[in-house]
ZAMARGU-4260 file (C-alpha; in steps of 0.2 Angstrom, whole numbers, plus 5000, padded with zeros to 4 digits):
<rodrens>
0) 5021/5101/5030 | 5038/5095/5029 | 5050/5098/5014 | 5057/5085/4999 | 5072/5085/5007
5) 5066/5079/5023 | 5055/5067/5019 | 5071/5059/5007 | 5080/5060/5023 | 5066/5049/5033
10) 5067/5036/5017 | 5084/5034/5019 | 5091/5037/5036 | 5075/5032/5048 | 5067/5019/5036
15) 5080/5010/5025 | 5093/5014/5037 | 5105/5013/5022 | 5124/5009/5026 | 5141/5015/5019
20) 5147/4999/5011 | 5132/4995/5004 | 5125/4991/4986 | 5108/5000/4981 | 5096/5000/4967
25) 5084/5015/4963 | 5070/5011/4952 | 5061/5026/4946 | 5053/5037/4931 | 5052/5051/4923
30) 5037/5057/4932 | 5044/5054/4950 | 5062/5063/4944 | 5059/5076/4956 | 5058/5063/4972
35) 5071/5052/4961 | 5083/5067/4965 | 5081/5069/4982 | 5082/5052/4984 | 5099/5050/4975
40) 5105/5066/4986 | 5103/5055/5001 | 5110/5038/4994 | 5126/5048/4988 | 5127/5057/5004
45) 5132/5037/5011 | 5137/5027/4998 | 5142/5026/4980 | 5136/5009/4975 | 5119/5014/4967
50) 5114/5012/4951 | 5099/5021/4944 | 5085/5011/4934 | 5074/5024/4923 | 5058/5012/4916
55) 5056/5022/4902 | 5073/5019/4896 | 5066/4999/4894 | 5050/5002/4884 | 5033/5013/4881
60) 5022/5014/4896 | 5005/5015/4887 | 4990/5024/4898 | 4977/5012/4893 | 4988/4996/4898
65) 4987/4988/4881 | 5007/4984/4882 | 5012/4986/4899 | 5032/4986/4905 | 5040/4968/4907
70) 5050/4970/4922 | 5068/4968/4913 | 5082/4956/4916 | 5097/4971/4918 | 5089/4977/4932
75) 5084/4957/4941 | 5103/4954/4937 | 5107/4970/4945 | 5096/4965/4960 | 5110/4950/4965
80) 5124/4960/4972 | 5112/4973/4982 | 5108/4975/5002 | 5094/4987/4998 | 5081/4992/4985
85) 5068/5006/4981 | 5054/5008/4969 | 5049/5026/4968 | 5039/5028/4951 | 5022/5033/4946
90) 5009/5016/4945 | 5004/5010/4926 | 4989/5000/4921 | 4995/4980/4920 | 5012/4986/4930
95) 5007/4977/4946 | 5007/4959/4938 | 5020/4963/4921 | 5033/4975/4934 | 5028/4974/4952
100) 5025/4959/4958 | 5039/4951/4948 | 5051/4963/4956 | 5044/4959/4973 | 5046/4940/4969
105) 5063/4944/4967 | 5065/4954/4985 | 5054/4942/4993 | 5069/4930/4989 | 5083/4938/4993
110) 5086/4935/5012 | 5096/4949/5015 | 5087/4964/5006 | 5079/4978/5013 | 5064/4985/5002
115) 5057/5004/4999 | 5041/5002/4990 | 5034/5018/4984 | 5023/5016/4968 | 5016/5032/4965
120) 5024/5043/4974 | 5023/5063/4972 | 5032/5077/4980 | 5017/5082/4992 | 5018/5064/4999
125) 5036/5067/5002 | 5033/5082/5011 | 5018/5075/5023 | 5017/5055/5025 | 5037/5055/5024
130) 5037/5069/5035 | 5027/5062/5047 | 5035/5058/5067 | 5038/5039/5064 | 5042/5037/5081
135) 5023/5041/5086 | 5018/5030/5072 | 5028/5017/5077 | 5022/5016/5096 | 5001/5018/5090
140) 5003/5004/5079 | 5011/4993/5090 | 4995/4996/5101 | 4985/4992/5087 | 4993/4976/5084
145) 4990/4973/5103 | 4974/4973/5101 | 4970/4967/5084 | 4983/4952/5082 | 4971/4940/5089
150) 4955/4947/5086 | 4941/4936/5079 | 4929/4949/5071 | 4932/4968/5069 | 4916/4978/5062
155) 4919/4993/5052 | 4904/5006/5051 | 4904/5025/5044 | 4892/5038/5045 | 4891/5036/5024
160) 4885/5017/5027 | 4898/5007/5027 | 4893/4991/5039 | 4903/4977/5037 | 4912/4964/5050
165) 4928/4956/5045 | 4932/4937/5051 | 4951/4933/5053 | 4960/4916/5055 | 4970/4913/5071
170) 4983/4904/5061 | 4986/4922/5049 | 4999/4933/5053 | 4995/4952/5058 | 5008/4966/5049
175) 5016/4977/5057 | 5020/4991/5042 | 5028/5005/5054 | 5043/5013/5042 | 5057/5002/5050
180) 5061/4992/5035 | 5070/4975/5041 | 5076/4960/5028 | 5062/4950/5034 | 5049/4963/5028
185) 5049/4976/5013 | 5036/4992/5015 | 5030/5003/5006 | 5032/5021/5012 | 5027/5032/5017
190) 5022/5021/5031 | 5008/5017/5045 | 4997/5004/5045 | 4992/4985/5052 | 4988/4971/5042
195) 4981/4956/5038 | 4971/4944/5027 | 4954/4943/5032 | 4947/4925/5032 | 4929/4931/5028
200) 4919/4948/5028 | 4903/4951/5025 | 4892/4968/5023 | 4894/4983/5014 | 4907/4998/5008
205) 4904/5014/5006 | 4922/5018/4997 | 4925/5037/4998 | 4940/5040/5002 | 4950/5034/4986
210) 4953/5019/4976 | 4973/5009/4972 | 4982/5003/4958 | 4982/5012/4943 | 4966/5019/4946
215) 4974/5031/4960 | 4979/5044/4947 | 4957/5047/4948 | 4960/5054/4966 | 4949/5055/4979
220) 4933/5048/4976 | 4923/5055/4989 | 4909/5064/4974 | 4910/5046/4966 | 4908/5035/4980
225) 4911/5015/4975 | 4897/5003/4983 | 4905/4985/4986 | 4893/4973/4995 | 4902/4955/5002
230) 4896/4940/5010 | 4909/4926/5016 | 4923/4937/5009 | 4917/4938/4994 | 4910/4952/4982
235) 4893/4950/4978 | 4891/4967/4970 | 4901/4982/4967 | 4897/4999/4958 | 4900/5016/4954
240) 4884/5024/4948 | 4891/5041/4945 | 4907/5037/4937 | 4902/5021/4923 | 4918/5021/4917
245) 4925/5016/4933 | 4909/5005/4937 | 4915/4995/4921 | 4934/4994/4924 | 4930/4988/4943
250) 4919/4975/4937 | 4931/4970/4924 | 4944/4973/4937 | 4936/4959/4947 | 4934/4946/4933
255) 4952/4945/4931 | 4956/4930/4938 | 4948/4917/4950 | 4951/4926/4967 | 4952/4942/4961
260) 4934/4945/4968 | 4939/4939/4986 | 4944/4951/4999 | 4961/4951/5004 | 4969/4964/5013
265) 4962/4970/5028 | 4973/4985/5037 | 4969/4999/5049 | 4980/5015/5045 | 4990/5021/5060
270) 4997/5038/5053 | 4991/5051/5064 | 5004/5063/5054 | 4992/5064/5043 | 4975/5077/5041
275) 4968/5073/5027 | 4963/5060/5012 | 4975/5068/4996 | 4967/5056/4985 | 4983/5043/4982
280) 4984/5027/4988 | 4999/5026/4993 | 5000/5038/5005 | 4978/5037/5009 | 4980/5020/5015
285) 4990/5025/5029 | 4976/5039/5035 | 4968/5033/5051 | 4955/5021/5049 | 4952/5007/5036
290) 4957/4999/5020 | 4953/4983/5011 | 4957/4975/4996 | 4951/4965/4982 | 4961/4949/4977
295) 4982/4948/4984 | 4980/4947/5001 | 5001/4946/5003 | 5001/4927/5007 | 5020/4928/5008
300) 5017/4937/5024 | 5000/4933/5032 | 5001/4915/5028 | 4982/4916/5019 | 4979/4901/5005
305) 4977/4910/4989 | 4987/4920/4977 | 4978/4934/4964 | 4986/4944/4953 | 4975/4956/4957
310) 4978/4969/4972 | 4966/4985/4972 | 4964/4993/4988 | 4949/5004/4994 | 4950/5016/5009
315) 4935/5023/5018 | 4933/5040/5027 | 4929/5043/5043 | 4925/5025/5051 | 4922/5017/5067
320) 4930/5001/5072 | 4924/4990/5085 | 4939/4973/5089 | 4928/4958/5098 | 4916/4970/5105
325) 4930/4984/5108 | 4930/5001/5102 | 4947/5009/5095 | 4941/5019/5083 | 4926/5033/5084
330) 4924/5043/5065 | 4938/5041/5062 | 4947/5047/5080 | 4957/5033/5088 | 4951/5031/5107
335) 4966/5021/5113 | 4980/5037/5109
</rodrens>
């Protein structure tokens, strides 16, 4: 385990690669104030042109979602003049689609800005996924990329029973998300994974490793797996029979719009820093192995045909993954190291 310091040093110097001249914006909260501060210890240490957003300071950030934060003008303004950006701040019901996305619309547009995503973010993550050796990361998932870019099936098993095989367009861009932030794409850090958006899959999830968005604060879910059965990419079935509160919001979470049922994402973690699932998203999704999500499946990069204001990502311990007949993966050991 690394320290808060170090893993601020990686965010700014190895991943942002921030410059002297430049302008930057910090968008945090109170929870995160901690990383916040280590963070601004290492902007200040190379430039002076930060300014400091604190959402708090903009509105009430209700648990249950009822009113959630508008992502305000002051800081889209602030956005014009800047070279480079980061979101460091603890993930909100409703946040995604009123704060998120509409930040990441604007970052997405701005030709010339490199992006530091890090919703939910905690000291621990600080001190192992950002302290990880990125350049180790960095050469295993160009391998994975290798292999996967122009894959036309991948199946996924795991000892708990996940079986399911993805099916990907040829015409779909594979993600490389390695910690080197570049204008062209934003990350979210800590880093360590390839991605797409599958076409099709069709089988079932066991999810136990943990769940995303805002119901990352629950932690791991390995004593409250989620069962997600799919057929043509999309979800026939999905439950959580020892946790019904969370078997009601992922139904409802499913409903919320027309795609939000389909699955999006498909990425394979490459961060073999990490030993163990800690139960946040953020930094889980990066563990070796697999991750899927429902709805969003980043058509701004992979070039897929649908939008959802949805994005809830599930990550599953311990898998095997088979590429066109391949094996890279065996429970959760790559075999191409």
């Amino acid at each position: 385990m690394g320290t808060l310091k170090f893993g601020a040093e990686q965010a700014i110097h190895k991943c942002l690669r921030l410059h002297r001249d430049e302008e930057i914006v910090l968008i945090t909260d109170h929870e995160t104030s901690d990383v916040s501060d280590a963070l601004m210890e290492q902007i200040n240490g190379v430039t002076s042109h930060v300014k400091r957003f604190v959402m708090e300071d903009f509105g009430d950030r209700p648990e249950d979602g009822s009113v959630p934060l508008v992502f305000p003008a002051v800081i889209a303004e602030a956005y014009e003049t800047v070279t480079a950006s980061i979101y460091a701040a603890a993930g909100k019901r409703g946040e995604l689609k009123s704060f998120r996305i509409p930040m990441l619309d604007i970052v997405d547009a701005k030709p010339d800005l490199r992006h530091a995503h890090m919703p939910s973010v905690t000291r621990q993550i600080m001190e192992t996924g950002m302290a990880a050796d990125y350049d180790v990361v960095q050469r295993l998932s160009k391998k994975v990329y290798d292999i996967v870019h122009k894959a036309s099936a991948i199946r996924v098993t795991s000892a708990a029973g996940t079986d399911f095989t993805a099916h990907f367009n040829p015409g779909w861009r594979w993600i490389i998300s390695d910690g080197l932030i570049t204008p062209e794409e934003w990350k979210n850090l800590p880093d360590g994974e390839v991605f797409t958006c599958a076409q099709s899959v069709t089988g079932h999830a066991v999810v136990d490793g943990c769940l995303g968005d805002y119901l990352s604060k629950e932690g791991s879910c390995e004593s409250f797996p989620v069962l997600v059965d799919m057929a043509d990419g999309i979800i026939t079935h999905i439950s959580c029979p020892a946790r019904p509160d969370i078997d009601a919001e992922l139904r409802k979470y499913i409903a919320q719009d027309e795609n939000a049922n389909r699955i999006g994402e498909f990425a394979i973690g490459t961060n073999i820093g990490l030993d163990r699932i800690i139960g946040n998203l953020l930094q889980d999704e990066k563990f070796p192995g697999v991750h899927i999500a429902f709805g969003h499946g980043y058509p701004e990069k992979t070039g897929s045909p649908w939008k959802s204001d949805a994005h809830l990502d599930v990550v599953m311990r311990r898998v095997s993954i088979t590429v066109d007949g391949m094996p890279i993966m065996r429970d959760g050991e790559f075999l191409i190291l």
